[in-house]
MDAnalysis code that builds the backbone (N, CA, C; Angstrom):
import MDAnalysis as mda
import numpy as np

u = mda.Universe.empty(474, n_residues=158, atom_resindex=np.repeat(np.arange(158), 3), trajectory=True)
u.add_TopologyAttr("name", ["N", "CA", "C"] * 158)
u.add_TopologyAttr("resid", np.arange(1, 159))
u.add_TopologyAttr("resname", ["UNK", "UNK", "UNK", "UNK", "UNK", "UNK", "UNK", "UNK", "UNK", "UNK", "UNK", "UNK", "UNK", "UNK", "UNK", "UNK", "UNK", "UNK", "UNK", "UNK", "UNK", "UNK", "UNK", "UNK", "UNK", "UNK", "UNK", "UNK", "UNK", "UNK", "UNK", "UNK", "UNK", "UNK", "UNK", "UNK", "UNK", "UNK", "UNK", "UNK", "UNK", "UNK", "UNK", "UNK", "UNK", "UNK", "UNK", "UNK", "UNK", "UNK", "UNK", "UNK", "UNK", "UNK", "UNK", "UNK", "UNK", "UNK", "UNK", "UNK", "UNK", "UNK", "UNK", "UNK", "UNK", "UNK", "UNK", "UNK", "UNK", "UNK", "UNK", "UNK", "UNK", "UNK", "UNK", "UNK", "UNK", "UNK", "UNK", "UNK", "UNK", "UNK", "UNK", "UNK", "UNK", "UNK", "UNK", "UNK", "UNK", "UNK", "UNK", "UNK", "UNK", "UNK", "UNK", "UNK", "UNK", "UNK", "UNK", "UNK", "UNK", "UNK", "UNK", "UNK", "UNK", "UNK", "UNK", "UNK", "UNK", "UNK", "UNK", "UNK", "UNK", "UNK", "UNK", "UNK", "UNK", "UNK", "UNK", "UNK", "UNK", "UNK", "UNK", "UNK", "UNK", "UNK", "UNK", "UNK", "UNK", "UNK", "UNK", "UNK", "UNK", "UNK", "UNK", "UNK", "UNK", "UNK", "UNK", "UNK", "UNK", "UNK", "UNK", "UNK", "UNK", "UNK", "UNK", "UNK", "UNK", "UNK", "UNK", "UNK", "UNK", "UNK", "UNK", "UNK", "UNK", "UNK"])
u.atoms.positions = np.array([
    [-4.196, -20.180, 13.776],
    [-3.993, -19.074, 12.860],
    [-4.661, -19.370, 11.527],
    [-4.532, -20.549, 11.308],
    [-5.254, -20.666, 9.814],
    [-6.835, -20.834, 9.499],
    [-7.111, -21.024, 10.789],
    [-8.741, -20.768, 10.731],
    [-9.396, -19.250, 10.604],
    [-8.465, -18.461, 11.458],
    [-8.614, -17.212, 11.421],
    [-8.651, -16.372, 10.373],
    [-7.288, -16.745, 9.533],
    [-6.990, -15.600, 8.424],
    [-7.718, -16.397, 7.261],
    [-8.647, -17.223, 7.775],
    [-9.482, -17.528, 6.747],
    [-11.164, -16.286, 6.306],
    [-10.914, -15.822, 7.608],
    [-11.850, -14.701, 7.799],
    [-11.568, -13.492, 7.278],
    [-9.818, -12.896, 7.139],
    [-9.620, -11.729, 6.877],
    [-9.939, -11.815, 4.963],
    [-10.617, -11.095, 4.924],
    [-10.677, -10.379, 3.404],
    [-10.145, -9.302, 2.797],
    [-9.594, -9.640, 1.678],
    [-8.997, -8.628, 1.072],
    [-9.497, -7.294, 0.659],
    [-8.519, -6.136, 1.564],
    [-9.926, -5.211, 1.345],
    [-9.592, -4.203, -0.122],
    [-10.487, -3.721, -0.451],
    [-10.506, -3.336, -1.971],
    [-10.299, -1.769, -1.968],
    [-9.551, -1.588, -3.107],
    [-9.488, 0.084, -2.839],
    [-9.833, 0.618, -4.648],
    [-11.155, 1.530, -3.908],
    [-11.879, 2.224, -5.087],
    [-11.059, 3.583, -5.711],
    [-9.874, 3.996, -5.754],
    [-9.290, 5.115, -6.116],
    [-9.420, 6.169, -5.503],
    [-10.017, 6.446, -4.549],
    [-10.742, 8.029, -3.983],
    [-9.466, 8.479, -3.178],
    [-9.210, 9.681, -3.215],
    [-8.598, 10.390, -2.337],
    [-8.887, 10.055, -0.696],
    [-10.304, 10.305, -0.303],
    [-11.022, 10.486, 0.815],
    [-10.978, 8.499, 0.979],
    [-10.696, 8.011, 0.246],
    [-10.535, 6.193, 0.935],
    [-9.537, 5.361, 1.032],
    [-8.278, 6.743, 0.597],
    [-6.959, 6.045, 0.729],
    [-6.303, 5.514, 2.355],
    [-6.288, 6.208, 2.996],
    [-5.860, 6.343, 3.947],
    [-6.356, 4.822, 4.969],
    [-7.730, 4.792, 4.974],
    [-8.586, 3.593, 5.552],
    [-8.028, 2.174, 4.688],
    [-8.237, 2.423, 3.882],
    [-7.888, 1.169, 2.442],
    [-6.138, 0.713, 2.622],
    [-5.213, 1.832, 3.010],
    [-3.703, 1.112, 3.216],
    [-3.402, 0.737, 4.426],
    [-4.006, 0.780, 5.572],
    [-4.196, 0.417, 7.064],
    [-4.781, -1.072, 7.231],
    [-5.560, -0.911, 6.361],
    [-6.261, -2.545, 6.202],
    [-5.666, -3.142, 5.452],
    [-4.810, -2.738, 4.018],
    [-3.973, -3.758, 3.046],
    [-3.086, -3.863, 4.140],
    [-2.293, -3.088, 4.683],
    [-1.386, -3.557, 5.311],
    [-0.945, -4.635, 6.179],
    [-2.002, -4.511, 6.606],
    [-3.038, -5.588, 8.025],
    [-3.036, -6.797, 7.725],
    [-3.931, -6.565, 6.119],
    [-3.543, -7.533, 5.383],
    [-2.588, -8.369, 5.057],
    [-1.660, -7.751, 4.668],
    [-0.166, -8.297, 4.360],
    [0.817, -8.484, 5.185],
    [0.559, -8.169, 6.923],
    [1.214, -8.389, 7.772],
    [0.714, -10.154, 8.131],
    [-0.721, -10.194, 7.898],
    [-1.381, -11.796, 8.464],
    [-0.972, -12.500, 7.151],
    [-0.747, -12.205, 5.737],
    [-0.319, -13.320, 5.043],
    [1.221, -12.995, 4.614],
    [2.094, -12.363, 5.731],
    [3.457, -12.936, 5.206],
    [4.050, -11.520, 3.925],
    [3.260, -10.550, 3.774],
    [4.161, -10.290, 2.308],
    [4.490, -8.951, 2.604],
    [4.086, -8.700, 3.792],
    [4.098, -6.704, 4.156],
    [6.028, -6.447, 3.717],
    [6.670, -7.297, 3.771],
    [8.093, -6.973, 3.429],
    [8.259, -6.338, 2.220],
    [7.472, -6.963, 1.271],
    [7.345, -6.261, -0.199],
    [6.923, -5.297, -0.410],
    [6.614, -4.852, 0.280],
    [5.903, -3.618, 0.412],
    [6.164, -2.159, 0.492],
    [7.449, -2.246, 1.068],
    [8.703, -0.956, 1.448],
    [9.384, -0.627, 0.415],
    [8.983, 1.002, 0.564],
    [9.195, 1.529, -0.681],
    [10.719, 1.558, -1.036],
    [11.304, 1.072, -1.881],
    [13.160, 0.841, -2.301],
    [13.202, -0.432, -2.161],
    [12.405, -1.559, -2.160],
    [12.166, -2.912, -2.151],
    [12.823, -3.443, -0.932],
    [12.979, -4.836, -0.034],
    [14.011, -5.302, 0.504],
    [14.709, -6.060, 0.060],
    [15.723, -5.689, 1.799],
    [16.995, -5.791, 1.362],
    [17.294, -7.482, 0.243],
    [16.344, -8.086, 0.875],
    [16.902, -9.328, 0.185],
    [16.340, -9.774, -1.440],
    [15.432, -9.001, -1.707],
    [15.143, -8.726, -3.170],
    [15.874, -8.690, -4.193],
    [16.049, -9.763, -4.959],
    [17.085, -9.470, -6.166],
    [17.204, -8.191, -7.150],
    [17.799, -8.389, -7.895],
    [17.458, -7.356, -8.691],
    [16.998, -7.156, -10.264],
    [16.301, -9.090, -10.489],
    [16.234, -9.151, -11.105],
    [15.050, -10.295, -10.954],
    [13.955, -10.922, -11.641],
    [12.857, -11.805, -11.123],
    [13.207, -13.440, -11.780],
    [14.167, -12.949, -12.617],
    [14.715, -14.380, -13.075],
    [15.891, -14.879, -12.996],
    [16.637, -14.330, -11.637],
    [17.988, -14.289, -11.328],
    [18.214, -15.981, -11.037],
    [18.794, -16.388, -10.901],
    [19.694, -17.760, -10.925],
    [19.794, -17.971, -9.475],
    [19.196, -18.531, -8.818],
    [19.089, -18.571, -7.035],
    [19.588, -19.872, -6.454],
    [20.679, -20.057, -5.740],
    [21.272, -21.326, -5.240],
    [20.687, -21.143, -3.993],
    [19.592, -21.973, -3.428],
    [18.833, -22.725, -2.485],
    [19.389, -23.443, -1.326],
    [20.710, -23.899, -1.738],
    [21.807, -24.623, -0.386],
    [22.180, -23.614, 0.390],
    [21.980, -22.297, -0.086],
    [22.711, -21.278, 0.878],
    [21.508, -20.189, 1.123],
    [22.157, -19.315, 2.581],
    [20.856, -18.673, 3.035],
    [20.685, -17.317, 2.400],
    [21.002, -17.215, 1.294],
    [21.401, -15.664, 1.059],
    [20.509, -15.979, -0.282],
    [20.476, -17.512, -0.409],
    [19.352, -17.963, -1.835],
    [18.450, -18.218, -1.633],
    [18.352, -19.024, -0.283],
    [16.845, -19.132, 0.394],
    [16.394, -17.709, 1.259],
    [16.690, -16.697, 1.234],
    [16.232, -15.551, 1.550],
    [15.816, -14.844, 0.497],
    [16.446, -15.051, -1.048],
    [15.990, -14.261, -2.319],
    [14.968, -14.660, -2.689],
    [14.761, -15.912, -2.684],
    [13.636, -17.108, -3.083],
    [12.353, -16.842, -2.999],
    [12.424, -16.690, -1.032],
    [11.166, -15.936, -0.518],
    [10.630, -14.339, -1.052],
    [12.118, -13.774, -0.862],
    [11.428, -12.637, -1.473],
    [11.121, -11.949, -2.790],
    [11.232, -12.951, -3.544],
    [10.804, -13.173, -5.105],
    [9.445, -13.478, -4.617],
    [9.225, -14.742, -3.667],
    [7.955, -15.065, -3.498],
    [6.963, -14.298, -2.580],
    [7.592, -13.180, -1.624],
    [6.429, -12.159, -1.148],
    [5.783, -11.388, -2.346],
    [7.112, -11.059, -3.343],
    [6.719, -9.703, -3.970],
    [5.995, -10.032, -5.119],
    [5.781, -11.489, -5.651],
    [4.447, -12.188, -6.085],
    [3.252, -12.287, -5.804],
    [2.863, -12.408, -4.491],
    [1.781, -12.415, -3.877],
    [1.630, -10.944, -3.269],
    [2.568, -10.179, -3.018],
    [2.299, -8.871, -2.600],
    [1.375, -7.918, -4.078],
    [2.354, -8.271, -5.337],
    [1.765, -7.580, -6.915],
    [0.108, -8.563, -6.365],
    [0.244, -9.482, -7.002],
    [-0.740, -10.642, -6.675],
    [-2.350, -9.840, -6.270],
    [-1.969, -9.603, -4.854],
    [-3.360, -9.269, -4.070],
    [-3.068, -7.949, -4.552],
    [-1.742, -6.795, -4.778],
    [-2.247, -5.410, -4.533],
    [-3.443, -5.490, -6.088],
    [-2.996, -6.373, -7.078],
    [-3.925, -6.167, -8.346],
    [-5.367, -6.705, -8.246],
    [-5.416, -7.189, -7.309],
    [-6.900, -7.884, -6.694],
    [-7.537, -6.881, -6.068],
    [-7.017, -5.914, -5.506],
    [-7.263, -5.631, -4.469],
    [-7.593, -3.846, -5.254],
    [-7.335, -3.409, -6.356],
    [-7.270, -2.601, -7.370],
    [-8.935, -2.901, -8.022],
    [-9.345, -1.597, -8.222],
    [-10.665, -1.745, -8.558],
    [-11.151, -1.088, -9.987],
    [-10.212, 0.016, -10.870],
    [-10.289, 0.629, -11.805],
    [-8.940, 0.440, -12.665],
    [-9.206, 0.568, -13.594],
    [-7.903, 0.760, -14.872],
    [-7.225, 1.602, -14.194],
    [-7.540, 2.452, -13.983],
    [-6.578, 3.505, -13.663],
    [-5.363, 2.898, -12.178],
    [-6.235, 1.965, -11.439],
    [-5.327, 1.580, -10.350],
    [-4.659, 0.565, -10.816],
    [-4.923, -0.310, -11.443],
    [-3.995, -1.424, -12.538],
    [-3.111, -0.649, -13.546],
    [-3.216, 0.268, -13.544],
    [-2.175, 1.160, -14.301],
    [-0.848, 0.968, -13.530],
    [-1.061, 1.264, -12.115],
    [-0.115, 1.196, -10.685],
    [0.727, 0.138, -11.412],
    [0.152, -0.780, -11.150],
    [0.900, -2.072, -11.889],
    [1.587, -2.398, -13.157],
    [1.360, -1.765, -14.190],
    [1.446, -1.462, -15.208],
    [2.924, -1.083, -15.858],
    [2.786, -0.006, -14.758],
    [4.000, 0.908, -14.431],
    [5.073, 0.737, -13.681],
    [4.915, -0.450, -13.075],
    [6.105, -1.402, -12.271],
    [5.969, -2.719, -12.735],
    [5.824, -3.181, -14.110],
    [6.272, -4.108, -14.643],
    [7.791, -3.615, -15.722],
    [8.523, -4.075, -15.797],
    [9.569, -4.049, -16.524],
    [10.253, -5.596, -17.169],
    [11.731, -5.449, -17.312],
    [12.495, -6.758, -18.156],
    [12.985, -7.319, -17.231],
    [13.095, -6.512, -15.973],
    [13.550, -7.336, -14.637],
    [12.541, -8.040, -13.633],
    [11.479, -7.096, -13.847],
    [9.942, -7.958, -13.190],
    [9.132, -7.819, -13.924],
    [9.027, -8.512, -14.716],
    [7.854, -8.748, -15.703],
    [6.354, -8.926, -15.007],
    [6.332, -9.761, -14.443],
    [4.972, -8.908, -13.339],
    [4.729, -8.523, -12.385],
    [6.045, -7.429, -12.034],
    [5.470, -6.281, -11.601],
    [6.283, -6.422, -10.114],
    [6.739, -5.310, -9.835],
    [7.613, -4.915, -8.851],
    [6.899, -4.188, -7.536],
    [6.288, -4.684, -6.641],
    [5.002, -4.674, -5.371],
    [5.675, -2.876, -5.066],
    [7.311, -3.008, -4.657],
    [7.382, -1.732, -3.708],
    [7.385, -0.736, -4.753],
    [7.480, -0.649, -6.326],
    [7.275, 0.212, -7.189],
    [6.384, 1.102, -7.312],
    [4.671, -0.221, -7.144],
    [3.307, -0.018, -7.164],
    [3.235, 0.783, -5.702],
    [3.622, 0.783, -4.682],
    [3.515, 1.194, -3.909],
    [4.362, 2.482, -3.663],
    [5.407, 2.524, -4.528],
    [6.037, 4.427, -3.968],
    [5.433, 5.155, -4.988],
    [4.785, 4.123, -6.107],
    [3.560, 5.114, -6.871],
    [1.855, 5.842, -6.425],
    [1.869, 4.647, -5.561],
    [0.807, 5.090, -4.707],
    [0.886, 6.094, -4.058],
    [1.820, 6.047, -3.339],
    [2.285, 7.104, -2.258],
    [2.628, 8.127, -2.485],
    [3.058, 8.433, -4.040],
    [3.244, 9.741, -4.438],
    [2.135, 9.882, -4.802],
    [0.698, 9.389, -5.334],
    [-0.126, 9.734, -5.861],
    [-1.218, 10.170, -4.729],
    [-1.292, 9.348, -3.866],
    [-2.515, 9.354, -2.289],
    [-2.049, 10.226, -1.470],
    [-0.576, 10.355, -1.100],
    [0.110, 10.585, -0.028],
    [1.396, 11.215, -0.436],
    [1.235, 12.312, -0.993],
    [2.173, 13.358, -1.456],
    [2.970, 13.823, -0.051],
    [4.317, 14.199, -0.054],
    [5.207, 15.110, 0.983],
    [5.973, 16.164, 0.316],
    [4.520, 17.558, -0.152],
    [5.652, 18.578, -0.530],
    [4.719, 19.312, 0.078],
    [4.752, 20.953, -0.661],
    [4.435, 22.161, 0.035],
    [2.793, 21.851, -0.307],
    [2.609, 21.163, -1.699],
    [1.245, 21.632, -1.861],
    [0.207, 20.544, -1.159],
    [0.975, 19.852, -0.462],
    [0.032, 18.775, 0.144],
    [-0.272, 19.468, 1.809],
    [0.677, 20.463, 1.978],
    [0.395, 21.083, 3.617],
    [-0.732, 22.554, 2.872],
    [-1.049, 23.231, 1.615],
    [-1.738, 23.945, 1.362],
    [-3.090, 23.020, 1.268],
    [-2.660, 22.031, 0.654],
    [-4.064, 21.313, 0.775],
    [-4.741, 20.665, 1.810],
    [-3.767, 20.368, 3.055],
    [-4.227, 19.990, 4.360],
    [-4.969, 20.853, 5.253],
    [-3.906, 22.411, 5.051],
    [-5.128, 23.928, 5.390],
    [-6.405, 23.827, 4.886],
    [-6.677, 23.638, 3.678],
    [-7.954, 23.977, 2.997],
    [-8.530, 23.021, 3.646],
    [-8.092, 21.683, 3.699],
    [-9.781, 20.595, 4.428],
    [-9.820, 20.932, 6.188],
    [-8.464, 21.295, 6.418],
    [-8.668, 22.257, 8.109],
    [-9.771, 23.161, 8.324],
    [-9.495, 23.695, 7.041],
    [-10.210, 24.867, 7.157],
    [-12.289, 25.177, 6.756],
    [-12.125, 23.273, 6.101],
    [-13.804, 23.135, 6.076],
    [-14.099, 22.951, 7.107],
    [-13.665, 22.470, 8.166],
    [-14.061, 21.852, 9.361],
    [-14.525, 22.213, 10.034],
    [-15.818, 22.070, 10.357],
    [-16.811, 23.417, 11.527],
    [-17.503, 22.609, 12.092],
    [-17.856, 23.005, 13.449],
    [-19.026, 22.108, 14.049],
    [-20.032, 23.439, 14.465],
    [-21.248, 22.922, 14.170],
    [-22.772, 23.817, 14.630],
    [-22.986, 23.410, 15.915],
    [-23.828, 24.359, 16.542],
    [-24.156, 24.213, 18.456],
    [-24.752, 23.057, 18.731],
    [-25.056, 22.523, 17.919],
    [-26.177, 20.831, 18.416],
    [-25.367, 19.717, 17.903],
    [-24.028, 19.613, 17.061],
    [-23.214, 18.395, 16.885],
    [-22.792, 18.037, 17.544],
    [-22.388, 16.761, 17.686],
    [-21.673, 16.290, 17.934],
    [-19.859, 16.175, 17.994],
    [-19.246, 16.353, 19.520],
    [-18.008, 16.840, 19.025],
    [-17.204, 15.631, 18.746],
    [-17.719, 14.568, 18.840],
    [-16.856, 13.119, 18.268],
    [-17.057, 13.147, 16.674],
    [-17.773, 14.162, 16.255],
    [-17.835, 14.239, 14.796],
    [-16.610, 14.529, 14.262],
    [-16.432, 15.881, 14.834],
    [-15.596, 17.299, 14.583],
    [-14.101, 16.472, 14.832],
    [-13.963, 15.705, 15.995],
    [-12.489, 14.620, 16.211],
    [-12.192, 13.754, 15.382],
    [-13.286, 13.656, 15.062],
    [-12.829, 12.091, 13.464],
    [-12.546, 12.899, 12.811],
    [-13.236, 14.080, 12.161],
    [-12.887, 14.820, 10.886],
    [-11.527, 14.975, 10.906],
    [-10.618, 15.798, 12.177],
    [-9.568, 16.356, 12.609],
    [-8.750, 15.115, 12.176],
    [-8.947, 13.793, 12.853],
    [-8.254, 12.637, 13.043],
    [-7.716, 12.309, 11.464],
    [-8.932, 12.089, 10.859],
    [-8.712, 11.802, 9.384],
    [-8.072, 12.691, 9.010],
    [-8.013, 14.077, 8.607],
    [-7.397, 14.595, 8.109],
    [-6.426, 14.612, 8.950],
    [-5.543, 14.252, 9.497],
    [-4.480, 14.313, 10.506],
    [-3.333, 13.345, 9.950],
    [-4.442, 12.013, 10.017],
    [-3.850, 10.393, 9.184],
    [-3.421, 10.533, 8.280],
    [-4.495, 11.643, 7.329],
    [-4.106, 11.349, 5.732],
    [-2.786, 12.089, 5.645],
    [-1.882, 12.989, 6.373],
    [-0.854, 13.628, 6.184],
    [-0.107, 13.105, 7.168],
    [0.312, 12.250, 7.927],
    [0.793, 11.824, 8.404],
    [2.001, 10.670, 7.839],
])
């Protein structure tokens, strides 16, 4: 395993609407091969303190379970800010730092994302019509074109 995930690279996400969808499939991927995808769920987990400088007794498993997940949601902030390509996406971060995580709360950055990429109200199914509704194929395309288009826009509301 450790030769391997010496290969996976962190993949980078440029802000675009149209590169969200590809870009959190691969962070994820990401964060499933190094351990931190737990941090990741939006309402934090369960074993997440509630605080980043809480007082953690280590003899017991309820301290060695906080420990770690102090230490995913380090390396989860960690790479998502690496992995952030504009001010505006370090903002993400920005905005889930507080007095309880001073740098930065991973599943915060992430239910900010998700409201921002990956909206669930009315105007995100008006806006799913409208790119439905660019979707055309001419008599000489290709219909594996016309299926990705569908697909993607399928993913991104999904």
């Amino acid at each position: 395993m450790e030769s391997s995930s010496k290969s996976v690279k962190l993949p980078v996400f440029l802000g675009t609407d149209d590169s969200y969808q590809v870009w959190w499939v691969r962070f994820m991927t990401f964060a499933s091969v190094f351990a931190f995808a737990k941090a990741l769920k939006v309402g934090g987990e369960c074993d997440l303190p509630t605080r980043e400088d809480v007082t953690i007794d280590l003899t017991t498993l309820e301290g060695k379970a906080a420990a770690a997940a102090i230490k995913r949601n380090s390396v989860a902030v960690a790479n998502l800010t690496m992995a952030f390509t504009t001010d505006g996406l370090v903002a993400f971060i920005y905005k889930s730092m507080s007095d309880e995580w001073p740098n930065g709360a991973a599943h915060e950055t992430v239910k900010e994302l998700k409201n921002r990429y990956h909206p669930a109200d009315t105007m995100t199914r008006v806006e799913m019509r409208k790119q439905l509704n660019k979707v055309s194929m001419k008599p000489k395309d290709d219909p594996n074109v016309l299926f990705d288009k569908l697909a993607s826009i399928k993913h991104q509301y999904d």
